[in-house]
C-alpha positions as a printed NumPy array, in Angstrom:
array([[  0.   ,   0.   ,   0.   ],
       [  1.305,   3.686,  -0.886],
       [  2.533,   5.557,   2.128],
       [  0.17 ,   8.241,   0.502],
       [ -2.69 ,   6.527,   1.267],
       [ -1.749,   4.851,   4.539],
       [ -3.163,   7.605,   7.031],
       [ -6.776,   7.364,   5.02 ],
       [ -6.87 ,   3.58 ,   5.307],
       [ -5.049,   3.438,   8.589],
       [ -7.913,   5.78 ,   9.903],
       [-10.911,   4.381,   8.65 ],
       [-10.125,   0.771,   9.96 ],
       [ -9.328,   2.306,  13.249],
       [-12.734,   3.865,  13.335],
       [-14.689,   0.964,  12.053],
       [-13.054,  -1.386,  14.523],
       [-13.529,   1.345,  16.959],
       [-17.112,   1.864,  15.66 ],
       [-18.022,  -1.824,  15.937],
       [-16.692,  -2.152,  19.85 ],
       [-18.848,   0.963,  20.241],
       [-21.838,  -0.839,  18.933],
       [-21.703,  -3.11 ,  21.456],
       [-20.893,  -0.541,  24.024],
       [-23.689,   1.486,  22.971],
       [-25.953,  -1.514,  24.167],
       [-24.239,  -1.245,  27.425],
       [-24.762,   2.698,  27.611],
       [-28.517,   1.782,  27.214],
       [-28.6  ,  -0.429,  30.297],
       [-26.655,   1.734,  32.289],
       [-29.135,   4.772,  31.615],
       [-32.101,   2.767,  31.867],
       [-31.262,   0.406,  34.968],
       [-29.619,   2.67 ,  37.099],
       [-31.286,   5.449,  38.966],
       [-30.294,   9.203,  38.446],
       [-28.274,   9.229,  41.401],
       [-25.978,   5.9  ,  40.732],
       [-25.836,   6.934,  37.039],
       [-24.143,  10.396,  37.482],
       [-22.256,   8.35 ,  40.405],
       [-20.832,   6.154,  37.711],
       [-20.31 ,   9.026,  35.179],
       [-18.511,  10.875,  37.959],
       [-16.176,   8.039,  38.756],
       [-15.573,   7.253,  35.29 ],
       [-15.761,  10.087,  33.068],
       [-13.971,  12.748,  35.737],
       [-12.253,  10.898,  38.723],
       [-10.177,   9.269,  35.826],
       [ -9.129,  13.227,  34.626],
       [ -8.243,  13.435,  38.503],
       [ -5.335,  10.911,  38.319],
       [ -4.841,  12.066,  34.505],
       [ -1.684,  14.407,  36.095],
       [  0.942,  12.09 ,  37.359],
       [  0.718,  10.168,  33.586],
       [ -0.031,  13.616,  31.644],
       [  2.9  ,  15.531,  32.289],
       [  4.248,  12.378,  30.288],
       [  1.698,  11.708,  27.919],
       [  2.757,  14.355,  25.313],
       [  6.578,  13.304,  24.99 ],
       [  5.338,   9.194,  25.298],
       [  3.276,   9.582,  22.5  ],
       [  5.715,  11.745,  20.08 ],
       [  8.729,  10.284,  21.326],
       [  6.825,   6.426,  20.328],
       [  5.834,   7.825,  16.69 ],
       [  9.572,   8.975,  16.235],
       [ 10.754,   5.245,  17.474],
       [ 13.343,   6.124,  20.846],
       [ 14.336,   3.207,  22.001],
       [ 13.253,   3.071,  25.285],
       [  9.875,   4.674,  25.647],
       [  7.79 ,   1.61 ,  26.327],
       [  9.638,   0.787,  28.986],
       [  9.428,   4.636,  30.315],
       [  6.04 ,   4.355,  29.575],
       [  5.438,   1.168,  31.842],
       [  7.02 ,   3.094,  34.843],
       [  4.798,   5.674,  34.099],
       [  1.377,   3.363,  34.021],
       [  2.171,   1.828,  37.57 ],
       [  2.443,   5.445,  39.73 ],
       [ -0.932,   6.396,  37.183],
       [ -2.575,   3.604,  38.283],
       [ -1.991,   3.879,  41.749],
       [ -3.048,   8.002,  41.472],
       [ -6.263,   6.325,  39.868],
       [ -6.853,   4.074,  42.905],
       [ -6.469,   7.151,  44.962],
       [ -8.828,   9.234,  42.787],
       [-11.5  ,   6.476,  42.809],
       [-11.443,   6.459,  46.929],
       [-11.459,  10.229,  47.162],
       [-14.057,  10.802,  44.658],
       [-16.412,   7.813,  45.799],
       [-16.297,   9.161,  49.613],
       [-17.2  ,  12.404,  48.69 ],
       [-20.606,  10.789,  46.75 ],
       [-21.213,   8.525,  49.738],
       [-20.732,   5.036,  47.969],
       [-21.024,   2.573,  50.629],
       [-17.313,  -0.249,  51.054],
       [-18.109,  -2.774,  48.227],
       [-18.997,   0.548,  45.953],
       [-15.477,   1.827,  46.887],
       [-13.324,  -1.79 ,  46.435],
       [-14.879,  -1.835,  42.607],
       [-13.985,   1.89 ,  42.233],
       [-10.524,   1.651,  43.414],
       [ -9.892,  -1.589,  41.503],
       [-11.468,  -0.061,  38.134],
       [ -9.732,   3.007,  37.749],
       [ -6.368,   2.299,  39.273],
       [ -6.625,  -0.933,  35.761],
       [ -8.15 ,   1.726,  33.423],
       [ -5.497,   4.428,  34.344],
       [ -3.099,   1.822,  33.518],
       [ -5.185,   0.108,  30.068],
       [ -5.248,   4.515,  29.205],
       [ -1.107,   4.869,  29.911],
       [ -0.444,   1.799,  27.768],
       [ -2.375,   3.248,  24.806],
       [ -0.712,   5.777,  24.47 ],
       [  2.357,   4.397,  22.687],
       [  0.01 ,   1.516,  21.297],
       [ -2.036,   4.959,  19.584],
       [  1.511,   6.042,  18.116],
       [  2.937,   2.817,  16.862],
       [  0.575,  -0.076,  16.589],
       [ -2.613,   2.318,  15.107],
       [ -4.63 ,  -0.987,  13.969],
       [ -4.038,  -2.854,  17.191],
       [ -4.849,   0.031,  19.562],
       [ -7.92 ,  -0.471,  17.688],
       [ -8.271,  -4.143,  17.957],
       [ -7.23 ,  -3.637,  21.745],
       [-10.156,  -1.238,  21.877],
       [-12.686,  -3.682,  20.26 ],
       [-11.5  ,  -6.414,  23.205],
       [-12.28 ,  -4.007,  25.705],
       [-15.272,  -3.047,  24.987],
       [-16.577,  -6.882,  23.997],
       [-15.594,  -7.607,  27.299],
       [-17.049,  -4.77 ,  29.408],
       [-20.516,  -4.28 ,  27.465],
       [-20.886,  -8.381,  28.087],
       [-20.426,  -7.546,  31.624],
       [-22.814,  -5.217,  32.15 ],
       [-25.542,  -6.506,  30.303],
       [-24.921,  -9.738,  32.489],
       [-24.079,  -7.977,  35.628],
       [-26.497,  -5.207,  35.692],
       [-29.081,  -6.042,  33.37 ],
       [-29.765,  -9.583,  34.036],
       [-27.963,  -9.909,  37.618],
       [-29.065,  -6.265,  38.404],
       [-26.173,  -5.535,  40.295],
       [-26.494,  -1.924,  40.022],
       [-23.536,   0.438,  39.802],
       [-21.258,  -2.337,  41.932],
       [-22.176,  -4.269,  38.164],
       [-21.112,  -1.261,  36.516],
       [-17.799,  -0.792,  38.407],
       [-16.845,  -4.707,  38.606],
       [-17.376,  -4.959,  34.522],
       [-14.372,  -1.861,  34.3  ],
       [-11.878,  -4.022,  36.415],
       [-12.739,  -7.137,  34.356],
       [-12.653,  -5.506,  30.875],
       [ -9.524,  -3.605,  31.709],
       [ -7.172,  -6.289,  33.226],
       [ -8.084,  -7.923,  29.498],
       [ -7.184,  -4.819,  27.645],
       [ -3.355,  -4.11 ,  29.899],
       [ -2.636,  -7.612,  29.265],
       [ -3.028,  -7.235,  25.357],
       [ -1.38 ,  -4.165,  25.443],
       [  1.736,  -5.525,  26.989],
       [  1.801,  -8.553,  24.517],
       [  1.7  ,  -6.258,  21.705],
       [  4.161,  -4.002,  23.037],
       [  6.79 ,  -6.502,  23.382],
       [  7.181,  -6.581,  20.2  ],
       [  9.094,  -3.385,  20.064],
       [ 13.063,  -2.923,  19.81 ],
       [ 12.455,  -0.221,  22.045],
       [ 11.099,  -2.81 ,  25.156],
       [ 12.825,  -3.415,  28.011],
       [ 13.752,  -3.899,  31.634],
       [ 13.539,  -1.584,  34.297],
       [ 12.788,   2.153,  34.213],
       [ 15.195,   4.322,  31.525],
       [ 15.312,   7.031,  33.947],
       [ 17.429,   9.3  ,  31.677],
       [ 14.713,   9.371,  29.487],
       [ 12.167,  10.154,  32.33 ],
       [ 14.352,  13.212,  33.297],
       [ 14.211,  14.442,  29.774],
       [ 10.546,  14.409,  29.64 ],
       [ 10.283,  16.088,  33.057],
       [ 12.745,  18.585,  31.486],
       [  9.998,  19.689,  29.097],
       [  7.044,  19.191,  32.113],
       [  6.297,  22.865,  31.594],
       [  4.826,  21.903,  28.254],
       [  3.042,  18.988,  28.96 ],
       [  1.237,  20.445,  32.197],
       [ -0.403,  22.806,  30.596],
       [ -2.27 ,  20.339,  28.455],
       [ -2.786,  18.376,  32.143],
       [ -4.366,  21.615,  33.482],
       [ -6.108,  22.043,  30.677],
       [ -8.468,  18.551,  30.887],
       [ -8.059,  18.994,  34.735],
       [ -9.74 ,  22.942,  34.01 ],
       [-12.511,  21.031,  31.509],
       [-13.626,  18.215,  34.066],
       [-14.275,  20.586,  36.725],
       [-17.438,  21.072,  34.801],
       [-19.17 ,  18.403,  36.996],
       [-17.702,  19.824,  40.333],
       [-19.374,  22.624,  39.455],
       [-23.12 ,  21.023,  38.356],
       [-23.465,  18.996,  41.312],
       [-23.994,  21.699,  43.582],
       [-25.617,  24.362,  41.49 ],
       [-27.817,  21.737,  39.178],
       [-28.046,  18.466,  40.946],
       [-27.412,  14.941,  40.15 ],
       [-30.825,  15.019,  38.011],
       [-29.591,  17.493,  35.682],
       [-25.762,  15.931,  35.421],
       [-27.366,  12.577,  34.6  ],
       [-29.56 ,  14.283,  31.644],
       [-26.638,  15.781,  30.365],
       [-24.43 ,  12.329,  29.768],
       [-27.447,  10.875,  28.805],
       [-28.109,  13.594,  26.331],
       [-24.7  ,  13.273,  24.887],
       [-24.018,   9.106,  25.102],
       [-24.688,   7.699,  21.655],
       [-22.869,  10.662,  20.115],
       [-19.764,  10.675,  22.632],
       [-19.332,   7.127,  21.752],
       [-19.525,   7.802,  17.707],
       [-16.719,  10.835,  18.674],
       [-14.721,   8.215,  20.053],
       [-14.632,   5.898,  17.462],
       [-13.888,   8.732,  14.785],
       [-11.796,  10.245,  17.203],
       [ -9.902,   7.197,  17.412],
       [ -9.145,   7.524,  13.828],
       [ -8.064,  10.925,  13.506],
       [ -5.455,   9.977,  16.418],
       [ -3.436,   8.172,  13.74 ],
       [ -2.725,  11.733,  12.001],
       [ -0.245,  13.536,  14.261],
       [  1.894,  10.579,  14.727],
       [  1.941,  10.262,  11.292],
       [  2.641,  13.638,   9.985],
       [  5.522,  13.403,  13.255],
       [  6.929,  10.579,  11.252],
       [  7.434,  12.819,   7.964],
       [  4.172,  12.185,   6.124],
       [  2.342,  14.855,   4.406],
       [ -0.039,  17.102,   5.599],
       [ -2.683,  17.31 ,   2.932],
       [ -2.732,  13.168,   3.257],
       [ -3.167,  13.605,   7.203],
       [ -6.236,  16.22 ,   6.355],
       [ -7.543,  13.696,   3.732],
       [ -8.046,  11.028,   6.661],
       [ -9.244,  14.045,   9.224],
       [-12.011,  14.422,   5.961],
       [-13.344,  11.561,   5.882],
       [-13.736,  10.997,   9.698],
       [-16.175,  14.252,   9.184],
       [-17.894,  12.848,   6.171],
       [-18.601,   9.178,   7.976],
       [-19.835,  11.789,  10.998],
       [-21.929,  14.182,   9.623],
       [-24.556,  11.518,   8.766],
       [-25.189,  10.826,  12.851],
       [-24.906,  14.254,  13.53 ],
       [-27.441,  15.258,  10.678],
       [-29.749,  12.94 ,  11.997],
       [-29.221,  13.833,  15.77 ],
       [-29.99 ,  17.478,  14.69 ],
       [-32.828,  16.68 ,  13.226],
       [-34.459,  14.035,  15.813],
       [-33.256,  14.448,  19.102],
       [-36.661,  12.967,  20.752],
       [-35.922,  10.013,  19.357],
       [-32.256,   9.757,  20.059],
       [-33.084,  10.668,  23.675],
       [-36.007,   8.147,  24.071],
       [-33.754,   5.945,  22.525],
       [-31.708,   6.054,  25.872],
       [-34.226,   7.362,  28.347],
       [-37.279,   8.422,  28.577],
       [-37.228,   9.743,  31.529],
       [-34.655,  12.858,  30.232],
       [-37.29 ,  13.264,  27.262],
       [-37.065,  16.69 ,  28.943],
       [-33.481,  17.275,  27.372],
       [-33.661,  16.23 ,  24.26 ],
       [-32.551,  20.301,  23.4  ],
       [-29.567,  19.31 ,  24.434],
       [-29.231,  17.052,  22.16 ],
       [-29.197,  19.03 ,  19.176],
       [-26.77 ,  21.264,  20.574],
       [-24.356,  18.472,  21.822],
       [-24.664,  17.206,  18.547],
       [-23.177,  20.001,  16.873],
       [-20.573,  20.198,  19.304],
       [-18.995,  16.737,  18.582],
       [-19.303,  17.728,  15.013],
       [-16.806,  20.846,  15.635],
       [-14.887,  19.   ,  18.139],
       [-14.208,  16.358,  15.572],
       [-12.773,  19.462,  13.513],
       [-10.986,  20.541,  16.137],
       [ -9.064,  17.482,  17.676],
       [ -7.757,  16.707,  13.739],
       [ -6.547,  20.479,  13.391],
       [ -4.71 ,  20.553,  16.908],
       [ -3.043,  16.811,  16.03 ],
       [ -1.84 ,  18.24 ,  12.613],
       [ -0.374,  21.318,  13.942],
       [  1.099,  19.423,  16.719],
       [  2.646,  16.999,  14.342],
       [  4.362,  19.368,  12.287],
       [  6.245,  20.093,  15.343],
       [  9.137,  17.411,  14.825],
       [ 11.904,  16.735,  17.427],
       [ 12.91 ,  15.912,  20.995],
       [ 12.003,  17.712,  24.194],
       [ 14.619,  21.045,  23.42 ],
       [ 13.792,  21.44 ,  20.043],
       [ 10.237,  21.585,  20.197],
       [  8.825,  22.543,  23.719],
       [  8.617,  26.179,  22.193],
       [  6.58 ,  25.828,  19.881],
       [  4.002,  23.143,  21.751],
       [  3.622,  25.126,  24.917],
       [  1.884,  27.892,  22.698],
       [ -0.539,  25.57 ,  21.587],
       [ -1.104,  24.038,  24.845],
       [ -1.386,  27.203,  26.143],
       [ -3.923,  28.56 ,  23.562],
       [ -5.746,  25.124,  24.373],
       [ -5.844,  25.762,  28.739],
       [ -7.592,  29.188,  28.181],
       [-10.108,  27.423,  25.74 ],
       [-11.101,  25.062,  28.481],
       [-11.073,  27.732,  31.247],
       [-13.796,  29.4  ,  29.135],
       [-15.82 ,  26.441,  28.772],
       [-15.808,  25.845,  32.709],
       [-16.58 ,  29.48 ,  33.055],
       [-19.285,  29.538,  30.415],
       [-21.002,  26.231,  32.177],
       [-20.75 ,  27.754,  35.626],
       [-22.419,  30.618,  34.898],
       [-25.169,  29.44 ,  33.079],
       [-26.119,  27.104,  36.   ],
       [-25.291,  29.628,  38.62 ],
       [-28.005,  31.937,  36.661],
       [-30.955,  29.358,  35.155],
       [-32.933,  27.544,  37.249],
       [-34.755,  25.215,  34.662],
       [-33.551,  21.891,  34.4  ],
       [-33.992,  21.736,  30.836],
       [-32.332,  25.27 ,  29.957],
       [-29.247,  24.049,  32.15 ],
       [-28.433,  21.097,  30.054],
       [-29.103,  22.864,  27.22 ],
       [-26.309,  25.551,  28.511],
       [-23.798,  23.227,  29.428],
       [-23.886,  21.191,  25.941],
       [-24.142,  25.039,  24.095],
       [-20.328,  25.758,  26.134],
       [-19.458,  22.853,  24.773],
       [-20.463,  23.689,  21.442],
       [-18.961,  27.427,  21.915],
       [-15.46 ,  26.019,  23.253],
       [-15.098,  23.617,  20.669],
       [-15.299,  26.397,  18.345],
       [-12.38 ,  27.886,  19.861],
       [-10.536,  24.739,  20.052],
       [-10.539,  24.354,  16.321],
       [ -9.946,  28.593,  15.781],
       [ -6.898,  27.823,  18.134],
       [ -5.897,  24.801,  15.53 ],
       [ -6.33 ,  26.895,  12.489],
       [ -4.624,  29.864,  13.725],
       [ -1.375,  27.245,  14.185],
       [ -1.287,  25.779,  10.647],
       [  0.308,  27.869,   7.609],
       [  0.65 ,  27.806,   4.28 ],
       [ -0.72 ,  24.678,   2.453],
       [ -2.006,  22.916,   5.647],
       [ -4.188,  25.867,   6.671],
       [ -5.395,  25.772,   3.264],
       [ -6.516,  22.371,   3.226],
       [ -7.367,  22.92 ,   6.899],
       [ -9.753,  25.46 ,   5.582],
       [-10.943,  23.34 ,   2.437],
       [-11.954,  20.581,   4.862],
       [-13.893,  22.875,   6.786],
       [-15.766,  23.949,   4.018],
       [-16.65 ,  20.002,   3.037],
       [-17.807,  19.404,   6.369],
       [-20.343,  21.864,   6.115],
       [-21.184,  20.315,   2.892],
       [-21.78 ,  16.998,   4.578],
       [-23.285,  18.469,   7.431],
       [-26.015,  20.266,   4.862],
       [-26.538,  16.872,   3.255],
       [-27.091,  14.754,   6.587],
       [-29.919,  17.127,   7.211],
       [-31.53 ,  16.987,   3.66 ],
       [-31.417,  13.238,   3.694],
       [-32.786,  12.954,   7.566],
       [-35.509,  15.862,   6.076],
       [-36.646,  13.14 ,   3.507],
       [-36.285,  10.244,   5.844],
       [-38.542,  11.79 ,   9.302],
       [-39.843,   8.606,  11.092],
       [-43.613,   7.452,  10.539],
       [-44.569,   6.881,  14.625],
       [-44.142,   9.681,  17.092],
       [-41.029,   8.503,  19.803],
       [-42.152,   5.697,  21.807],
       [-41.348,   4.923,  25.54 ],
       [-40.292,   1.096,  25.15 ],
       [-36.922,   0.394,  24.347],
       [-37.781,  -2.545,  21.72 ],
       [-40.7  ,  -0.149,  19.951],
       [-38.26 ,   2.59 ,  19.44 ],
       [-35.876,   0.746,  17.687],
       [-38.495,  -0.502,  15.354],
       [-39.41 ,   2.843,  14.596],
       [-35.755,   4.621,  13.872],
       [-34.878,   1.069,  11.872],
       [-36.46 ,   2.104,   8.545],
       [-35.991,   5.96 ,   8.683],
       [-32.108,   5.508,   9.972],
       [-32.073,   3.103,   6.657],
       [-33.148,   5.296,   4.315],
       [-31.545,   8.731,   5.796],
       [-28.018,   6.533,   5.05 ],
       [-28.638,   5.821,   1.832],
       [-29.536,   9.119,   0.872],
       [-26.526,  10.603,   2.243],
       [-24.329,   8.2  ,   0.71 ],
       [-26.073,   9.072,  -2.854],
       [-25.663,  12.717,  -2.241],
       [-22.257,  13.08 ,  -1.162],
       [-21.272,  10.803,  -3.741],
       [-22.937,  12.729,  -6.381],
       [-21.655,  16.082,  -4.937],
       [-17.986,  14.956,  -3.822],
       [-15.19 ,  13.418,  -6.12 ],
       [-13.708,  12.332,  -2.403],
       [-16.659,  10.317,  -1.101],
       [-16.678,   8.808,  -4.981],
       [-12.989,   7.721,  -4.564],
       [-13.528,   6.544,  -0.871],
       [-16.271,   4.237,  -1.61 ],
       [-14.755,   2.697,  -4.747],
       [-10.956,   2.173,  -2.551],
       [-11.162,   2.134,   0.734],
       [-12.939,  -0.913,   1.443],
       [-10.9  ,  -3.248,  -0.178],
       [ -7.741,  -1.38 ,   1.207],
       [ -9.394,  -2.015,   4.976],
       [ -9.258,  -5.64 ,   3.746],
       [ -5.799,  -5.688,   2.623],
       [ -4.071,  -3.877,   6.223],
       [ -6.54 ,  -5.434,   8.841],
       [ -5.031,  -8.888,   7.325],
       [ -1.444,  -7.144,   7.661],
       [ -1.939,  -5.933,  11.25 ],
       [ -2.682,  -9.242,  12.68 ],
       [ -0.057, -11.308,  11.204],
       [  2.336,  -8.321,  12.445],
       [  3.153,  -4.447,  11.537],
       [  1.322,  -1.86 ,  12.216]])
């Protein structure tokens, strides 16, 4: 396969293996909203979603070098990167206790919690180089994962109804799986080896000024539920992850592919192949997003019922993801173009991480004033998804403004597609509306958005194929090229 091409193929297998594990997990997502009460679901979202940002400092201040330092092949970053998953996992442990006194949980609660982040922190440290190096099987890593975790809680909490001690015990299983595959796959590096390379964990601290400001900047971003509980309520926390589930896991999976770009670009490829993978991720996006804009009663009964109430938020958090989407591929290009070790480059990356801290610390501002001020339930979520939206705007401004000459020119062409797909999803989801209104029952929903999710898909496939020479090329390649490297990766590189 051309080296042109990889990054494109590379990142649409990661996000349809990604996708797929998410398919399942989306199943799991359901339970959890449906089975556990308000106050156990935002417990669970709390513990997982922000506790894990808690211990995200003693591994971030690493995180940036690991990952370029991994795509640049220096022999002995996995084994730096080991060193650094052990003290993250035990800063998870300690996040999960601290966190899960402070809601209340009662000992059993707080065994699980402690278990499952101090094995996630570790599964999260480990993908890191896996992201950098091994793109596919990150992916396939992923998919494990996921299997294993969604099985769990449909078994543990749907069937067993276990409650959020399910919940919790499904994390510890699903992430012992995923370190152990991670450390398999890793040894398969020249760069593996005993014992901690502690030169090379003084140079990263060296450039620790650089790094923490990204660290402050997703520790600035998850004080967003601090904030809620106290001036919203758990009722109102809950509706907003359930408002924004099915789409967060959809970023994840596209997100997942768009990863592969700055380690790529670090490794000398081109920039306008990079932006070619960071355009499709939009145009496989737009057609969830397009739908979610135009149906978020559904989406939300879909989930829930019961936060029927919030479906505004929907729409809005849709069209954040969108723009975040945008904004994570612009900040890994312009990252990526930054090529070298810790001296040569901490310049230049501190700006951006900079730039990216005071983006954040708007967002947290924006959210707590809008709860501080609005008293409906349904206005606050709707705030806290529109500060999403609004910072994710500045995100990708921030990403733009650090790209020059033919990469902020394709930068800006891509932008300009993926209001092009965006303006198709909705004219396809306009044509394909659902017959029944939304219905409460999980089973009768399902039967309802079947048909209309059918047709809105292949209408937005036509569409952008008759409107984009891209789309036209990626449907006639890209498939069999996802044939040809997911039979590569598993008998060995990448």
């Amino acid at each position: 396969m051309a080296r042109a091409g990889r990054p494109l193929v590379v990142a649409a297998l990661r996000t349809v293996l990604t996708f797929l594990a998410l398919l399942v997990t989306a199943a799991s997502s359901i339970v959890l909203v449906r089975k556990l009460d308000p106050a156990s679901y935002a417990a669970y979202q709390s513990l997982t979603k922000r506790a894990t940002r808690y211990a995200y400092p003693v591994y971030g201040v690493f995180a940036g070098w690991i990952y370029r330092y991994a795509a640049q092949r220096v022999p002995g970053t996995i084994s730096a990167t080991i060193c650094v998953a052990g003290a993250a996992s035990l800063a998870g442990s300690l996040a999960a206790v601290v966190v899960s006194a402070k809601l209340g949980l009662h000992a059993a609660s707080v065994v699980s919690a402690l278990l499952a982040l101090g094995l996630y922190t570790a599964f999260a440290v480990l993908q890191i180089p896996m992201n950098a190096v091994r793109p596919v099987r990150f992916s396939v890593a992923t998919l494990a994962y996921r299997l294993m975790y969604s099985s769990l809680v449909v078994l543990l909490v749907y069937l067993a109804g276990a409650g959020l001690l399910g919940a919790l015990l499904s994390v510890v299983v699903a992430a012992s799986v995923g370190v152990g595959l991670q450390l398999l796959w890793l040894r398969g590096l020249d760069s593996f080896g005993g014992g901690c390379p502690t030169g090379l964990l003084k140079e990263w601290l060296r450039g620790v000024h650089v790094t923490l400001l990204g660290v402050l900047a997703s520790l600035v971003a998850s004080l967003d539920i601090a904030a809620a509980y106290p001036l919203a309520g758990s009722t109102v926390v809950a509706a907003y992850f359930a408002s924004i589930a099915l789409l967060a896991l959809f970023r994840e999976a596209v997100g997942t592919g768009i990863g592969y770009i700055s380690a790529y670009v670090l490794g000398g490829g081109s920039s306008q192949t990079a932006l070619s993978a960071l355009r499709l991720s939009l145009l496989a996006t737009a057609s969830l997003v397009g739908y979610a804009l135009a149906y978020p009663d559904h989406l939300i009964h879909l989930l829930n019922p019961q936060y029927a109430w919030a479906s505004a938020a929907v729409r809005v958090a849709s069209a954040a993801v969108y723009v975040g989407l945008l904004a994570s591929g612009y900040i890994s290009l312009a990252t990526g173009l930054i090529r070298g070790r810790v001296e040569e480059t901490s310049r230049e990356l501190a700006k951006i991480n900079a730039a990216i801290l005071l983006s954040q610390a708007f967002y947290l501002v924006l959210v707590v004033m809008g709860l501080y001020v609005l008293e409906d339930p349904a206005l606050e979520t709707a705030w806290w998804a529109s500060s999403l939206l609004l910072s994710s705007i500045v995100t990708a401004s921030v990403g733009l403004l650090y790209l020059s000459g033919d990469a902020r020119s394709g930068a800006l062409d891509v932008a300009k597609w993926s209001v092009v797909y965006l303006a198709a999803a909705l004219a396809s989801a306009a044509v394909a509306a659902p017959r029944l209104a939304p219905q409460r029952r999980f089973w009768d929903e399902v039967v309802v958005l079947i048909p209309s999710v059918a047709v809105h898909l292949t209408l937005y496939v036509l569409i952008v194929a008759g409107l984009d020479a891209f789309a036209r090329k990626v449907l006639r390649r890209v498939p069999q090229a996802l044939l040809e490297l997911l039979a590569g990766s598993l008998q060995g590189s990448p």
